[in-house]
C-alpha positions as CSV (number, residue, x, y, z in Angstrom):
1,X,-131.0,57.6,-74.5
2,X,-130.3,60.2,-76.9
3,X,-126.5,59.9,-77.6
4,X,-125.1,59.6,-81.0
5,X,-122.0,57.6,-80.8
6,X,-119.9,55.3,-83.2
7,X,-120.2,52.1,-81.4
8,X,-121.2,48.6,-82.1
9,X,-125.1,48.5,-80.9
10,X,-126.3,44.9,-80.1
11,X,-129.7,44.1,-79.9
12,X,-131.3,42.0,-76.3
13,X,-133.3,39.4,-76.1
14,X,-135.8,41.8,-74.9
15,X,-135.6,43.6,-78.1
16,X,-135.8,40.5,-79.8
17,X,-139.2,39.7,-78.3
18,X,-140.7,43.0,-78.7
19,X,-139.4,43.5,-82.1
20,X,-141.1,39.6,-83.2
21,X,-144.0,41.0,-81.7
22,X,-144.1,44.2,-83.8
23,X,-143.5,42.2,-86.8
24,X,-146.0,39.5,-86.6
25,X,-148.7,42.4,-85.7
26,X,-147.1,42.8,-89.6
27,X,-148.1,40.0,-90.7
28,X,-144.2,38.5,-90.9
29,X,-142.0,36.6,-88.2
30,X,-138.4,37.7,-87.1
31,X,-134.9,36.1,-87.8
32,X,-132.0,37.1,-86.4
33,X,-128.8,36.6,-88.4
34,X,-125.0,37.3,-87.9
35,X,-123.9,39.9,-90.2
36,X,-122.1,38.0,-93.0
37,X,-122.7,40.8,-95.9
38,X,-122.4,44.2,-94.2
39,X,-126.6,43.9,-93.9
40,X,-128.4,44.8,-91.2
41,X,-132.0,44.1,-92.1
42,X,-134.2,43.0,-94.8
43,X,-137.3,40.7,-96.0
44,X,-136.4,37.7,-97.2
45,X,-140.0,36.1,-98.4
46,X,-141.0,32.9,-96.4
47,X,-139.5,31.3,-93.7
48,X,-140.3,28.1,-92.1
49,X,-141.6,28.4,-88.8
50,X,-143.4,26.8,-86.1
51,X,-146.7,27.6,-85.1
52,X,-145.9,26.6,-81.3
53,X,-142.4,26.4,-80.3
54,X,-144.1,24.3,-77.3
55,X,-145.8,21.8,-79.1
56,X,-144.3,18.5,-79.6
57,X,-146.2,17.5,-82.2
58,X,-145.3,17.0,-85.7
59,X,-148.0,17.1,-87.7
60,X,-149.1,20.1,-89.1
61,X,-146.8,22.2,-86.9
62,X,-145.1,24.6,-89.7
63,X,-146.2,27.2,-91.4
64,X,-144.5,29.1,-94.1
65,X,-144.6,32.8,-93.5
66,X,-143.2,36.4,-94.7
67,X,-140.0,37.0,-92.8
68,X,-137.9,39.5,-91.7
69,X,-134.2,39.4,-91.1
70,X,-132.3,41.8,-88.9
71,X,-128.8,41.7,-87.7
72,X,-127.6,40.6,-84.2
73,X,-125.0,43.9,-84.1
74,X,-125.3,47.3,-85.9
75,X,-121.9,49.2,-86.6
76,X,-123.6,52.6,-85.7
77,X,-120.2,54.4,-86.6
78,X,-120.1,53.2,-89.8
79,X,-124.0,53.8,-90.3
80,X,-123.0,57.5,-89.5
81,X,-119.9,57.6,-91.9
82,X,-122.1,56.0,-95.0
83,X,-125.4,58.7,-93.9
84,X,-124.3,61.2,-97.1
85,X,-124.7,58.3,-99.6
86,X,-128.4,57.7,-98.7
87,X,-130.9,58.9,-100.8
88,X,-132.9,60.9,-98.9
89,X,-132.9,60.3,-94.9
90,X,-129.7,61.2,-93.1
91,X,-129.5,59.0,-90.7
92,X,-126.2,59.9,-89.0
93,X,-129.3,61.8,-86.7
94,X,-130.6,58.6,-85.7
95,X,-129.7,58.3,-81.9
96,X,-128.3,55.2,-81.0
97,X,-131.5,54.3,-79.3
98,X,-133.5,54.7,-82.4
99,X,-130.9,52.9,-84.4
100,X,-132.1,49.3,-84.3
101,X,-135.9,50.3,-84.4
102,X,-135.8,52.6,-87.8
103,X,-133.7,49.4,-89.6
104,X,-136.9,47.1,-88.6
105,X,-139.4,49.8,-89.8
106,X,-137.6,50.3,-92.9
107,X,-137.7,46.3,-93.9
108,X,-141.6,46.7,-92.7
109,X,-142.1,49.3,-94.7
110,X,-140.9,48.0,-97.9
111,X,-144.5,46.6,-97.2
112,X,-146.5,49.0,-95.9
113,X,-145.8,51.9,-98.2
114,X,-143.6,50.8,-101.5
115,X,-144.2,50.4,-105.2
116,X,-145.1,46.9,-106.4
117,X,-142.6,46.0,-109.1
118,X,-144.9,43.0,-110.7
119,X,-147.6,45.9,-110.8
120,X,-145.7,47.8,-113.2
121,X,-144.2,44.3,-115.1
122,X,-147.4,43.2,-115.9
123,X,-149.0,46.4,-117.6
124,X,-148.7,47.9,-121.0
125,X,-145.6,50.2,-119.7
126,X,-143.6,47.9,-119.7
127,X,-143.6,46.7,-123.1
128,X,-141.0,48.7,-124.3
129,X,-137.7,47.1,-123.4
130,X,-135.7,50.1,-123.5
131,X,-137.1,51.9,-120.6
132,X,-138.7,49.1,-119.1
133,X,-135.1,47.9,-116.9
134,X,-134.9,51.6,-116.5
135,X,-138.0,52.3,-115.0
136,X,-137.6,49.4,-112.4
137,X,-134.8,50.8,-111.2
138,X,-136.3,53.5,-110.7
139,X,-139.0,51.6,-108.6
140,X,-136.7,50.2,-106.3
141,X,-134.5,53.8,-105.5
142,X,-138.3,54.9,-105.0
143,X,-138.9,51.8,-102.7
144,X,-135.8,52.5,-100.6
145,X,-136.6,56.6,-100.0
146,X,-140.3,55.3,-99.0
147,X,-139.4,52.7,-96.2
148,X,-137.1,55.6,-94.8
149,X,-140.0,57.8,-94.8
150,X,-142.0,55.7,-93.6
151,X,-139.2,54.4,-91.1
152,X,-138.4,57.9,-89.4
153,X,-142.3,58.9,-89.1
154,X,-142.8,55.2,-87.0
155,X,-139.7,56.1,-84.8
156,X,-138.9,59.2,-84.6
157,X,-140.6,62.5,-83.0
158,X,-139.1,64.9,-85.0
159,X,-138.7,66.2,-88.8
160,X,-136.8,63.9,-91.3
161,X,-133.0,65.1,-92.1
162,X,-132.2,65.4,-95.1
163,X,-128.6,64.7,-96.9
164,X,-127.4,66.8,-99.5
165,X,-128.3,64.2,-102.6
166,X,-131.9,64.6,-100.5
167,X,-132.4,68.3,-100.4
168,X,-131.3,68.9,-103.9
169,X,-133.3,66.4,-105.1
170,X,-136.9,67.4,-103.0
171,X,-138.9,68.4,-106.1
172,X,-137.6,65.7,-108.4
173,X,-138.3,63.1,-106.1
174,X,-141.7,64.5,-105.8
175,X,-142.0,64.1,-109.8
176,X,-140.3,61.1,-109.4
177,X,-143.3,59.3,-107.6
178,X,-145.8,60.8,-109.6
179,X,-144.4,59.3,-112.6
180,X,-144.1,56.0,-110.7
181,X,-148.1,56.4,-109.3
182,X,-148.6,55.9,-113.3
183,X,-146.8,53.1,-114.1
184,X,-147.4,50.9,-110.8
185,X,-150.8,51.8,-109.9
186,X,-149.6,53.5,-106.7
187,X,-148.1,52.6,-103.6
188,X,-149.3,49.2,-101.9
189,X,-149.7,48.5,-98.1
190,X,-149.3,45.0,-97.3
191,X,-148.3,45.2,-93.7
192,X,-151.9,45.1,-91.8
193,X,-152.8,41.8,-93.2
194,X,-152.5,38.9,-91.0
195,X,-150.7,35.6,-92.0
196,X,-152.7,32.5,-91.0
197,X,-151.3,30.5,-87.9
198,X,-148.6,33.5,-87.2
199,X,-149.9,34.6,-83.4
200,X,-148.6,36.7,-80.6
201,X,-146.6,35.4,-78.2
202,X,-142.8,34.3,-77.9
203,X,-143.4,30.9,-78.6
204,X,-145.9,31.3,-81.6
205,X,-144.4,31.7,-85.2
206,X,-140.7,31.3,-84.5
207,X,-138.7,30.7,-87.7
208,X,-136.6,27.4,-87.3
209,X,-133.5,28.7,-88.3
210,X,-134.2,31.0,-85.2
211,X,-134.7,27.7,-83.3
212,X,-131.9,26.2,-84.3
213,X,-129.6,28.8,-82.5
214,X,-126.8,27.6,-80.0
215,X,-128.6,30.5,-77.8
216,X,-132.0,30.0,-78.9
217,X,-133.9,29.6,-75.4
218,X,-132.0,33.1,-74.4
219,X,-133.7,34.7,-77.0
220,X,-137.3,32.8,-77.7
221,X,-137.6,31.2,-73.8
222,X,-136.8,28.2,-72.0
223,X,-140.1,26.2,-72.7
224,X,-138.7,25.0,-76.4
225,X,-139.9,21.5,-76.8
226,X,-137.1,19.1,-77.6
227,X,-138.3,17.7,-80.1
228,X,-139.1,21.0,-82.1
229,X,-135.2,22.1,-81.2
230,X,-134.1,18.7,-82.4
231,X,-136.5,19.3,-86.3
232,X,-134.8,22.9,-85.7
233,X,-131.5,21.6,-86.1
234,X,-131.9,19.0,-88.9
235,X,-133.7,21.3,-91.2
236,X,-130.5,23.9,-90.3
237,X,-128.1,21.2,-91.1
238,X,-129.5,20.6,-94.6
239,X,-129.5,24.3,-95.0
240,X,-126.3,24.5,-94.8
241,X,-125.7,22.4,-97.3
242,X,-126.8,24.7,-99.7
243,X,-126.0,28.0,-98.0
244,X,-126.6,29.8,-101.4
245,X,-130.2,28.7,-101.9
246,X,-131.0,30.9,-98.3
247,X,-130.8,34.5,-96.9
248,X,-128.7,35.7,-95.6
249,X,-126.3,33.2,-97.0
250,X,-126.6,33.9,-100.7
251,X,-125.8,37.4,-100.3
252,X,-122.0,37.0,-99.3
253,X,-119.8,38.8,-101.9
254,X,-122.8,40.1,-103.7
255,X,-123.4,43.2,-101.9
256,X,-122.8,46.6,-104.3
257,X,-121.9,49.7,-102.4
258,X,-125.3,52.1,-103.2
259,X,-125.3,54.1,-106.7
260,X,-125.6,58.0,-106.8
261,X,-129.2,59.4,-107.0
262,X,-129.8,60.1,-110.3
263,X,-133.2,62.2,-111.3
264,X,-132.2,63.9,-114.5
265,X,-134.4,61.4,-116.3
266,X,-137.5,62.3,-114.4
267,X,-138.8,64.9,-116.9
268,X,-137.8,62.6,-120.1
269,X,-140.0,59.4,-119.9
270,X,-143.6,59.8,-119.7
271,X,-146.6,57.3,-118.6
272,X,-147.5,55.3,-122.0
């Protein structure tokens, strides 16, 4: 399907599947969340999750492991109307079809191809307070252009659009990443490593928040043991408790519409 329309884009369970299997080939398991925040994807660090949504037993069953979180609908109009404000990648060119897929290789590759911020924290740059805030920001504009980048070359068979902020700003992004090479170390790829007791198959590293759904056997299967749906529930329960200590949760009224790019610094601050 290569329409480009304005209309609310649900993902299937089928999607769902494919998409944990994609992601645990990653290294990470999949969450599906309702959109509280205006998000539609991102890593949110570890996750509880089953090893074997089958298993009854208790012991040893749970593993804590990377996670990605991406949104059970996608407002594709209002992806479309919002396109000029990215960075770089238009993605009002995204075909509804391609939609969902490029927002779960962007969140993968804010592993596979991005700038480690502790990289640059931890070295003699960053001793000098006044740029130091600076240049992190810097990292994490540089970290949002990358995982479109590398987003649109896992999904799409065709050159990378551009939006006005992006063609204008070609050679200083190019600047840009070769000042950021210096102070990081270069880019890091994270996302061919595999995470212990995280295997393929439906029923193999589900988070339990996942498991916990209303609708969790449409998505996962119907061979969820009871007692792992029951854990499921409990640990959700308790969760909710203290909806701010969790993503997607935390994020509600904190997020910030996306600043200008800005690269008139990019000749001023050089690698100490």
């Amino acid at each position: 399907m290569s329409s480009r329309t304005d209309a609310i884009l649900r993902i299937t369970p089928a999607e769902y599947r494919q998409f944990a299997e994609e992601v645990k080939a990653c290294g990470m398991v999949l969450r599906l969340f309702e959109q509280p925040a205006q998000i539609i994807g991102l890593r949110s660090g570890l996750d509880a999750s089953v090893i074997d949504a089958t298993c009854e037993e208790v012991a040893g069953s749970l593993v804590e492991a990377p996670s990605l979180l991406l949104c059970t609908h996608i407002d594709a109009g209002r992806v479309r109307r919002e396109a000029k404000d990215r960075y770089e990648c238009d993605l009002s060119q995204l075909t509804d079809s391609e939609m969902y897929r490029f927002w779960l290789y962007h969140e993968i590759g804010h592993g596979a191809d991005n700038y480690c911020s502790l990289s640059f924290q931890l070295s003699e740059a960053a001793n000098n307070p006044e740029t130091a805030k600076d240049i992190l920001h810097r990292i994490w504009c540089a970290n949002e252009v990358l995982a479109d980048r590398w987003a649109w070359a896992q999904v799409c068979e065709r050159p990378m659009p551009l939006t006005a902020s992006g063609r204008r700003f070609q050679d200083a992004i190019a600047a840009e990443l070769e000042f950021l090479d210096g102070v990081t170390g270069g880019r890091k790829n994270y996302a061919k490593r595999p995470f212990p007791h995280v295997k393929p198959g439906p029923y193999h590293g589900v988070p339990l928040r996942m498991l916990a759904r209303e609708d969790a056997h449409v998505w996962i299967g119907p061979d969820i043991a009871p007692g792992v749906k029951e854990r499921a529930l409990r640990f959700e329960e308790r969760a909710m408790q203290s909806p701010h200590h969790h993503l997607p949760e935390r994020l509600v009224d904190r997020v910030q519409s996306r600043a200008p790019l800005d690269l008139t610094h990019v000749t001023v601050l050089e690698v100490a």
